[in-house]
C-alpha positions as CSV (number, residue, x, y, z in Angstrom):
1,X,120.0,109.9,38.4
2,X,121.0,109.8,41.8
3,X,117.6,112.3,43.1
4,X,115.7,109.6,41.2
5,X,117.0,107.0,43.0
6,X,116.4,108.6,46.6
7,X,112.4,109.5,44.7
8,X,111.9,105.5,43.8
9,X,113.0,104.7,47.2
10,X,111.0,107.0,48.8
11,X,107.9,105.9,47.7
12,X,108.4,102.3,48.4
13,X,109.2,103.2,51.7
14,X,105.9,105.1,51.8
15,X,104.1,102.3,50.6
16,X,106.0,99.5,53.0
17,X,104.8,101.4,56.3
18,X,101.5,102.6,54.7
19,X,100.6,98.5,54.9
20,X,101.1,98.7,58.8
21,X,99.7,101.9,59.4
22,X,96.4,100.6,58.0
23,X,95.4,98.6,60.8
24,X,98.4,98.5,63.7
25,X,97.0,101.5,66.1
26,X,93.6,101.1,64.7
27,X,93.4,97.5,65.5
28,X,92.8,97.4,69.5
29,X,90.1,99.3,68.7
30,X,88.6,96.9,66.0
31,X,89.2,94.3,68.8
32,X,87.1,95.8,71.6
33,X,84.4,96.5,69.4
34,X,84.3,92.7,68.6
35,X,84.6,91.6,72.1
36,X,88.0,90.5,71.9
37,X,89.4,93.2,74.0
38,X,91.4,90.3,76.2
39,X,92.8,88.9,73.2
40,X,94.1,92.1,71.8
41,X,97.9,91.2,73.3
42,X,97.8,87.9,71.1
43,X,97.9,90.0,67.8
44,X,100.7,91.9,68.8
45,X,102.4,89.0,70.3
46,X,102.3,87.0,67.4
47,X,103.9,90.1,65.5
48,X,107.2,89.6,67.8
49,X,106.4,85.3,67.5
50,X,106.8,85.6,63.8
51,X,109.6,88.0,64.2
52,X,111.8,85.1,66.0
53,X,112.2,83.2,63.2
54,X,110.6,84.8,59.7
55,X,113.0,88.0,59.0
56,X,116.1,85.7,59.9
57,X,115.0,83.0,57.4
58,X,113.9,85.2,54.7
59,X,116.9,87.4,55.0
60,X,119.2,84.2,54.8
61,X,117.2,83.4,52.0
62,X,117.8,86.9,50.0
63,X,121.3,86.9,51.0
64,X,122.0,83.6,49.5
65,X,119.6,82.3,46.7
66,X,116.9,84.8,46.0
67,X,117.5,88.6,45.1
68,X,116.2,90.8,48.4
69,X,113.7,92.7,45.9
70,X,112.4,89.7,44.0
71,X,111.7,88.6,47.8
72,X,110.6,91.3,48.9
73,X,107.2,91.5,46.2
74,X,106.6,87.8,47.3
75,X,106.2,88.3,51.0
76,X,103.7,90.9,50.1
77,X,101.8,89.2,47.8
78,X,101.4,86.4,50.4
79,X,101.4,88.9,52.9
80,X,98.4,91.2,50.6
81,X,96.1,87.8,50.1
82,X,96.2,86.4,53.6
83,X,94.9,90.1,55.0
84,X,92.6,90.2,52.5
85,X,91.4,87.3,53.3
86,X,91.2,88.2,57.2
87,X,88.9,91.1,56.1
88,X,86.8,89.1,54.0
89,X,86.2,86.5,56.7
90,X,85.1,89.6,59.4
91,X,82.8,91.2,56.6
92,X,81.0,87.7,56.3
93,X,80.9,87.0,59.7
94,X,79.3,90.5,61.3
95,X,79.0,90.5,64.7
96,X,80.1,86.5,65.2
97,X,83.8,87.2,64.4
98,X,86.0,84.3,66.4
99,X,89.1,84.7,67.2
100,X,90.6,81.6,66.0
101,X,90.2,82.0,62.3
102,X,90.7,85.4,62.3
103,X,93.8,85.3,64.4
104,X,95.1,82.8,62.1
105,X,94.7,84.5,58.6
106,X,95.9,87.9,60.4
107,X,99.1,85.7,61.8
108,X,99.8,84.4,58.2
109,X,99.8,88.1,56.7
110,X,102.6,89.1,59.7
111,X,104.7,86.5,59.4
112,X,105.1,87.3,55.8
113,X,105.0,91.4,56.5
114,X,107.3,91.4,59.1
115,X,110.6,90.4,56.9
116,X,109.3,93.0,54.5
117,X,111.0,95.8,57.3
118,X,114.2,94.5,56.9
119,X,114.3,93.4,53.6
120,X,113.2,97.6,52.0
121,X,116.2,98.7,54.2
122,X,118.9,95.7,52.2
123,X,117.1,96.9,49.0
124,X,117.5,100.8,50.2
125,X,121.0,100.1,51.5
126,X,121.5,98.2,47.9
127,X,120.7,101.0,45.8
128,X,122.2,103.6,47.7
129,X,125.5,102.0,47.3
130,X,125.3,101.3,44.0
131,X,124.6,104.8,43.5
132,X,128.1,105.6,45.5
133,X,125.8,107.6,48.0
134,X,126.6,107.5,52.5
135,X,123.5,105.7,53.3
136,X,123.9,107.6,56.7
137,X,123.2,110.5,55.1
138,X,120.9,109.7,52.4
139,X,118.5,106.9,54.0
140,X,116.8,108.8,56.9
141,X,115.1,111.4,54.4
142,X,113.8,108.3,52.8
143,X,112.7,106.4,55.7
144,X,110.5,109.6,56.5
145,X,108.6,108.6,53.7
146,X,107.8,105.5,55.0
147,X,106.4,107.5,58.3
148,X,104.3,109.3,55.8
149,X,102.2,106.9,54.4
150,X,102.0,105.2,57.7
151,X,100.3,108.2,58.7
152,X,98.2,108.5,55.9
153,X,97.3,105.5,56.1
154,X,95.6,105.1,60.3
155,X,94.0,108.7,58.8
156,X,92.7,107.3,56.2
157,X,91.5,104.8,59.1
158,X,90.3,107.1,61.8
159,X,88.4,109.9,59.7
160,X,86.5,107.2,57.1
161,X,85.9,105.6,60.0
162,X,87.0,102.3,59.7
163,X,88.0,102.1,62.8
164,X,84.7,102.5,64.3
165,X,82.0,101.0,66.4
166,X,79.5,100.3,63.1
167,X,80.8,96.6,62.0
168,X,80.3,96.8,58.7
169,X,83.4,99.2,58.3
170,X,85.2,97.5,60.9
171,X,87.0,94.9,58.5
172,X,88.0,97.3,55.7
173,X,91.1,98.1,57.4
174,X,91.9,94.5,56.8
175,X,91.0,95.3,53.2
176,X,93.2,98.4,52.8
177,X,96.5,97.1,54.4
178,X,96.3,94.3,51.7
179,X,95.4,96.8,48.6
180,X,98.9,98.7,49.9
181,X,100.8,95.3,49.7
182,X,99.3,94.2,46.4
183,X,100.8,97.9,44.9
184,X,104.7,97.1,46.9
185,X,104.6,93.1,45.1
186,X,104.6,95.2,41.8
187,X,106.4,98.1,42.7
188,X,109.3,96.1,44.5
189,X,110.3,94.4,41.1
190,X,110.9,98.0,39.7
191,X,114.1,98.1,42.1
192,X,117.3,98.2,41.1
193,X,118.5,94.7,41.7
194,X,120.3,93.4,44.7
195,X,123.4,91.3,44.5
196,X,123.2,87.6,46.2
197,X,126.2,85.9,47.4
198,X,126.8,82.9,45.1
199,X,130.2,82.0,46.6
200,X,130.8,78.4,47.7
201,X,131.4,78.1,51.4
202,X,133.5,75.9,53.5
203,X,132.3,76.5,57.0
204,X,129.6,73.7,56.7
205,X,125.9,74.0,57.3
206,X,125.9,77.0,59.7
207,X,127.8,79.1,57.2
208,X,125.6,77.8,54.2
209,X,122.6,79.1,55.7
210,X,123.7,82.4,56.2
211,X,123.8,82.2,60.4
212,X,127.5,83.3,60.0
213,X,125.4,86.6,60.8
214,X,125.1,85.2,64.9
215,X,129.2,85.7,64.9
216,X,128.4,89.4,65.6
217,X,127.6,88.2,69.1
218,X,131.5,87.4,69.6
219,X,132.3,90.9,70.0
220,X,131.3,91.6,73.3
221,X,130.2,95.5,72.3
222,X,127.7,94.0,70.0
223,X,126.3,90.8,72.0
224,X,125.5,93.7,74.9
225,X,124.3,96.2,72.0
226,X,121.7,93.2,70.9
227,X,120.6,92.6,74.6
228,X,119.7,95.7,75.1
229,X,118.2,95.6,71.5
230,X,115.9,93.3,73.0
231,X,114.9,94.8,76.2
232,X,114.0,98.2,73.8
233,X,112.0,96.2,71.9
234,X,109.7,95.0,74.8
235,X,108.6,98.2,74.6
236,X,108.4,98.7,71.1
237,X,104.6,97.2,70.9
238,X,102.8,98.3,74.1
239,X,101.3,101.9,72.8
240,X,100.5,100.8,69.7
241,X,98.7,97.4,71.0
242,X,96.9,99.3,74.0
243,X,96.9,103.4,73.2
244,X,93.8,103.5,71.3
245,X,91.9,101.2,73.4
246,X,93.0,103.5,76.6
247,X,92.2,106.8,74.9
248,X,88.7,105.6,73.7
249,X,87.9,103.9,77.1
250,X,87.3,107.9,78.6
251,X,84.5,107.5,76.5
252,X,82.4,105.6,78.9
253,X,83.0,108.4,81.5
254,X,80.1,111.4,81.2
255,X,83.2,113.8,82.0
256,X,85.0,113.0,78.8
257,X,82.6,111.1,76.6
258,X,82.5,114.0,73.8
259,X,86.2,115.2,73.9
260,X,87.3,115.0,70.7
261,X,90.8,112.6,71.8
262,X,88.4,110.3,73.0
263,X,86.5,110.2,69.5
264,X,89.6,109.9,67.5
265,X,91.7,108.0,69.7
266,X,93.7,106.7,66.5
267,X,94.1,110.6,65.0
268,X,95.8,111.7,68.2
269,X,97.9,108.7,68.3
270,X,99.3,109.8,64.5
271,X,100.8,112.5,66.0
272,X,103.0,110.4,67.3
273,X,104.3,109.4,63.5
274,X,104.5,112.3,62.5
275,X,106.9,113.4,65.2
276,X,108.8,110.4,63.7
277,X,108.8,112.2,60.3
278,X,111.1,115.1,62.1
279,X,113.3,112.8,64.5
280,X,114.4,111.1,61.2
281,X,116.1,113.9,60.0
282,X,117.7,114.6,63.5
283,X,119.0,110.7,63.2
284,X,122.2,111.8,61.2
285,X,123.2,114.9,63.2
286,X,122.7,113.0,66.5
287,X,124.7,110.2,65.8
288,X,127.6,112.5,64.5
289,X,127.7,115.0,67.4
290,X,126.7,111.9,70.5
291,X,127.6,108.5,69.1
292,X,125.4,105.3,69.6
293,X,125.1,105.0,72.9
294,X,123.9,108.5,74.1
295,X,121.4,107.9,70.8
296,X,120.0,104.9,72.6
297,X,120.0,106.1,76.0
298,X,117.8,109.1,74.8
299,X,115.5,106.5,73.0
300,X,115.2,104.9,76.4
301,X,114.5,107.6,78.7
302,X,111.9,108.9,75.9
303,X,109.8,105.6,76.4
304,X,110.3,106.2,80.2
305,X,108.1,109.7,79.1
306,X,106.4,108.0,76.4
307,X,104.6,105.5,79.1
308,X,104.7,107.9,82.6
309,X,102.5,111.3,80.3
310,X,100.2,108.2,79.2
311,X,99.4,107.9,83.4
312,X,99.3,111.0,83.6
313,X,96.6,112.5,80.8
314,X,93.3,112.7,80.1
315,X,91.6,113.3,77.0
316,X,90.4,117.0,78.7
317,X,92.4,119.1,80.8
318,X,95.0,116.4,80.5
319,X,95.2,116.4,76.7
320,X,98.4,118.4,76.6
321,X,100.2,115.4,78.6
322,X,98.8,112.7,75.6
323,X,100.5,115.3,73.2
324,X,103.5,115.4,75.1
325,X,103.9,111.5,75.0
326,X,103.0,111.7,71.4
327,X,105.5,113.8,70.4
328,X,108.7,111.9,72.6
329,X,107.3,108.9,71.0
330,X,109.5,110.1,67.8
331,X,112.8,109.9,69.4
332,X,111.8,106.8,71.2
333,X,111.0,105.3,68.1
334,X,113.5,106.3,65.3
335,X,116.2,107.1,67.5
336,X,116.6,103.4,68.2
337,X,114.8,101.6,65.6
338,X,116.7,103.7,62.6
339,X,120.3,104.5,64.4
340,X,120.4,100.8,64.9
341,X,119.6,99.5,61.9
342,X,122.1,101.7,60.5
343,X,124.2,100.9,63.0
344,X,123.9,97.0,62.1
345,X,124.6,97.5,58.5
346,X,127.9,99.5,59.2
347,X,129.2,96.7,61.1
348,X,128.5,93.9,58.7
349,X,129.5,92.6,55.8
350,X,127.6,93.2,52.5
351,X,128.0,89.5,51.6
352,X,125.1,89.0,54.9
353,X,123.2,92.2,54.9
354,X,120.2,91.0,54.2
355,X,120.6,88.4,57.4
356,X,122.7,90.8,59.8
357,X,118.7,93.3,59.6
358,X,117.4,90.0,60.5
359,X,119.0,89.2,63.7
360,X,118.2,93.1,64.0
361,X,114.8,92.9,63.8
362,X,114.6,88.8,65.4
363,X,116.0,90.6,68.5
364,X,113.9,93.7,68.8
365,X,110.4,93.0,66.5
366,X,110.7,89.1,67.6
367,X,112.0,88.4,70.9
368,X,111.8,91.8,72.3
369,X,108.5,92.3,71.6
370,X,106.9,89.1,72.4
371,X,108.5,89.7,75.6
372,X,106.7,93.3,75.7
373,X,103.3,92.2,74.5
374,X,103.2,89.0,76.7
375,X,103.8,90.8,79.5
376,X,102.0,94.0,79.0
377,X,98.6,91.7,78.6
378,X,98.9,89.9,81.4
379,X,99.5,93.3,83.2
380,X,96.3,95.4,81.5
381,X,94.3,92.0,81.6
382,X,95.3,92.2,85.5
383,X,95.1,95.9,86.4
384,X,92.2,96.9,83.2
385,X,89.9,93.8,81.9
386,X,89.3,92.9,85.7
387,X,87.1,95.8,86.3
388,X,83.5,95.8,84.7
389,X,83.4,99.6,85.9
390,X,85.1,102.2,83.8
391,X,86.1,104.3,86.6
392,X,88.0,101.5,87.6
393,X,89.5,100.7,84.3
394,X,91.0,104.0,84.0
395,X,92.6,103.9,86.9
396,X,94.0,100.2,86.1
397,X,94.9,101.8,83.1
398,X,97.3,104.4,84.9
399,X,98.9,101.9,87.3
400,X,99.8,100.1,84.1
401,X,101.3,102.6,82.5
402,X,103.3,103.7,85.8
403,X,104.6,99.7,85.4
404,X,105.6,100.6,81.9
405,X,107.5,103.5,82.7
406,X,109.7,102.0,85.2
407,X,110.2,99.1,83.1
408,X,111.8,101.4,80.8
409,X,113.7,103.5,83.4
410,X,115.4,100.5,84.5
411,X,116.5,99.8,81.2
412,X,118.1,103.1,80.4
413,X,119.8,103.0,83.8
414,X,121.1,100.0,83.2
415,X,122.5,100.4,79.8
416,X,124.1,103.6,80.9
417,X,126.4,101.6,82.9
418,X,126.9,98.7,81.2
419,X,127.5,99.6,77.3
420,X,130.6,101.1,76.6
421,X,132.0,102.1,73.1
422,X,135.0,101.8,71.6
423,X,137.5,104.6,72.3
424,X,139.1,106.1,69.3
425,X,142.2,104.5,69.7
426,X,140.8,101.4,70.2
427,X,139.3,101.4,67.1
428,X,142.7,103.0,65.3
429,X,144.6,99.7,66.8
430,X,141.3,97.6,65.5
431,X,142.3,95.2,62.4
432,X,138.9,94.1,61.5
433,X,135.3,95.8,61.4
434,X,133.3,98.5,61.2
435,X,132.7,100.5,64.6
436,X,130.5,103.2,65.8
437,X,131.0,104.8,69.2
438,X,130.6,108.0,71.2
439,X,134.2,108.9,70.7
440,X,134.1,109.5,67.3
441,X,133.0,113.4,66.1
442,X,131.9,111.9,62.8
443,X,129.8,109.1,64.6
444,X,131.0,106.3,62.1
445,X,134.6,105.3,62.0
446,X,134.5,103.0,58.7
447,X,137.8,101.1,57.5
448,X,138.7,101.8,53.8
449,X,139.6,98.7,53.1
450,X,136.4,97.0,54.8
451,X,134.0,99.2,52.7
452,X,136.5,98.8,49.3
């Protein structure tokens, strides 16, 4: 029972990432080839616009009124029929595609994708407990499922070529991240179901609604631990909105026109998921044997590497260097985006789960990476889309990257000195929640009483 469990899990985290691996590196790409290379930062930005408000709302909702599961097949079905629609609308158009009604179909599908992330970790976390299994332990070897068929799926992308230049396959990866959501609205309703909290409050409005989940900013550990949330999340965004696009531009240079990164920009870029696949697993140990806050701060000097071997490569002699930033990108990734959301949901109560991987993903997926994408455009479209000349590009291309990279550095330095966990006899004087801190060998320090 409980193996099955951990199988019918895995495979809807599979097919939750599988519907953003379809088009989210591939996409710059698509973009360029439709003359809306300046516009590419919009689609990303909008990701982190619809992030602000829609994982919040529909966690409140799942928490309160609607079972996360049951919501979770809805967003994709509104989700599934908006992207299909997007595709449809590009296949009709051919080589006229504007960005106005594409940009809003493709916003619609987000803002109702978007929750989806938060709301397959409450159903996950659900199940898990109901199955009396440590969701520290059990979830990352699930969640690399969900890397999986997010790397299947920009494959499935790059060598069909959907990605590419001939418009008439351009669309279908529009077409393919909507056939994965259509499977997840049926499959979601197969989960075990997820409790909602009916009790009556007396804290007016706020409470009602679910924002009780904000209080986590009076503890001054977590209002710092969500800042910082948000400053990782600017740079959550910026490879996946502008690493394709960079890789592929070596192609208008004689030197690297046929190296093989430069024709499958968005197959070198996988590798970068499926470094994820193995710095999963290493999730567990890590926060065990270093606690949260050497986690994070290895997250943030990996995006300082992430960005810098991006300034530093070339699709020939400088392949190795892409590699390299491809393979850091796993702990940059997971190592923040996982260990926090687990971190999240050991500090909250189950009564606002659902809303607490909201405010999670509001301040890194929504604020943060509006933020990021905002400001990387205006950088690239400074430094890159300026130039007509592609020698030129590729330089502006470097410089940006370089900007990236000390962006990030600043970061890390700065949450180095600032962030400081709970000691462990700080947390054995504690009365009330559920900390996490370097201090303690078993990297979670759970009350019995809070957890029942």
């Amino acid at each position: 029972m409980t193996k099955m469990i951990k199988t019918r899990l895995a495979a809807m985290s599979f097919l939750e990432f599988a519907v953003w691996g379809s088009y989210l590196i591939s996409l710059g790409n698509f973009l360029s080839n439709v003359g809306l290379a300046k516009e590419i930062y919009w689609f990303y930005t909008v990701q982190g616009i619809v992030s602000i408000i829609m994982p919040a709302l529909i966690g409140i909702i799942a928490d309160k009124w609607i079972q996360a599961q049951k919501m979770l097949s809805l967003c994709h079905l509104i989700a599934a029929l908006s992207m299909g629609a997007a595709g449809w609308y590009c296949l009709s158009q051919g080589s006229d595609i504007e960005f106005g009604p594409l940009f809003v179909l493709y916003t619609v599908s987000v803002a109702f994708y978007m929750p989806t992330i938060g709301l397959s970790n409450s159903v996950a976390y659900s199940a898990l407990n109901q199955a009396g299994l440590d969701t520290i332990k059990a979830f990352p070897p699930i969640r690399v499922l969900g890397t999986v068929g997010f790397i299947v799926a920009e494959l499935m992308v790059n060598f069909i070529h959907i990605q590419g230049v001939s418009m008439q396959f351009t669309c279908y990866q529009l077409f393919l991240s909507g056939a994965f959501s259509l499977v997840m609205v049926v499959y979601a309703l197969t989960m075990p179901e997820c409790p909602v909290n009916k009790t009556k409050t007396t804290g007016g409005l706020a409470e009602a609604l679910g924002i009780k989940a904000f209080s986590l900013f009076k503890d001054s550990r977590m209002a710092i631990f969500f800042i910082f949330s948000f400053l990782l999340g600017v740079s959550l965004q910026i490879t996946n909105s502008y690493g394709t696009p960079f890789i592929s531009s070596f192609r208008e240079i004689a030197e690297y026109a046929n190296s093989w990164a430069a024709k499958n920009a968005t197959a070198l870029i996988s590798l970068s998921q499926m470094s994820e696949t193995l710095c999963i697993l290493l999730i567990p140990f890590c926060l065990k044997r270093f606690g949260i806050k050497n986690v994070m701060l290895i997250s943030m000097f990996a995006w300082v590497f992430r960005f810098g071997f991006f300034g530093l490569g070339n699709p020939d002699g400088g392949v190795a260097l892409f590699v390299a930033s491809m393979i850091v990108y796993g702990i940059a990734f997971d190592f923040f985006n996982v260990s926090g959301s687990l971190y999240v949901d050991n500090q909250t109560d189950p009564s606002m789960r659902s809303s607490a991987q909201g405010l999670f993903m509001l301040m890194t997926n929504g604020l943060g990476a509006t933020a990021g994408t905002l400001c990387a455009g205006a950088v690239v479209n400074h430094f890159v889309y300026s130039h007509e000349n592609p020698v030129d590009q590729v330089e502006g291309w470097k410089i940006s990257w370089y900007c990236f990279a000390g962006f990030a550095l600043v970061v890390a330095i700065a949450f180095w000195v600032i962030f400081k966990d709970k000691t462990k006899e700080e947390v054995e004087k504690s009365d009330d929640g559920v900390l996490l801190g370097d201090s303690d060998p078993g990297g979670l320090v759970m009350e019995e009483d809070k957890l029942g």
